[in-house]
C-alpha positions, 0 to 999 in steps of 0.5 A, spaced: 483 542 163 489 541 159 489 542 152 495 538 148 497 540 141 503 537 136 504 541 130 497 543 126 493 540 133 494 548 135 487 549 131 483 545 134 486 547 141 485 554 140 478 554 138 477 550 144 480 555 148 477 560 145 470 557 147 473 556 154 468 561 159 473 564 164 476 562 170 472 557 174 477 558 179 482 552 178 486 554 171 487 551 165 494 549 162 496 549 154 501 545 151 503 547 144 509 543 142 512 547 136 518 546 132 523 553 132 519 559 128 513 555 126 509 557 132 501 558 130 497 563 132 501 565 139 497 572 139 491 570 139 492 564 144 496 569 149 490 573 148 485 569 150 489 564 154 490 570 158 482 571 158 481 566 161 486 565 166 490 559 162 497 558 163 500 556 156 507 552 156 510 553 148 515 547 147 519 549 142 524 545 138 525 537 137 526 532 141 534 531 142 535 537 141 540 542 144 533 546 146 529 540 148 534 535 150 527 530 152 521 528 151 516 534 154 511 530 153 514 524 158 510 523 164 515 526 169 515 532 164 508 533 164 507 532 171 513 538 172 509 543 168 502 540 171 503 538 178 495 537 178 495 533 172 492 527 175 485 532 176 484 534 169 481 532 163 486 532 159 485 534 150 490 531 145 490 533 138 496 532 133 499 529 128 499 521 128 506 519 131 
């Protein structure tokens, strides 16, 4: 499973990861898109990500940024940080746009 989330979608992402029963053998991946100091929840998402055995990616920063100079969420992006992505069933939750 991958879990995306942009701005306030990191509360459905983290109540889904925290319903998540532990690692079924294939990790779960998170993808919180967040601006600079503005990162919700990291503890306890760190916390039960490391629960159960889920890697998380935080992408922080706005597109064409200095720290971001992409979009983290094109295709070949993702696939570099998900090489299975293909494979998963992959949740998105944001704001529109």
């Amino acid at each position: 499973m991958l879990l995306i989330a942009g701005g306030i979608g990191i509360t459905p992402l983290r109540a889904l990861l925290e319903e998540l029963p532990a690692s079924r053998g294939k990790p779960d991946s998170g993808l919180p898109r967040e601006r600079p100091g503005r990162t919700v929840f990291k503890r306890e998402i760190d916390e039960l990500a490391s629960l159960r055995g889920a890697t998380v990616h935080y992408l922080v920063g706005r597109r064409g940024s200095r720290e971001m100079p992409g979009d983290p969420l094109d295709p070949r992006a993702l696939r570099r940080l998900v090489p299975d992505i293909n494979s998963r069933d992959v949740y998105v939750a944001g704001p529109t746009g």
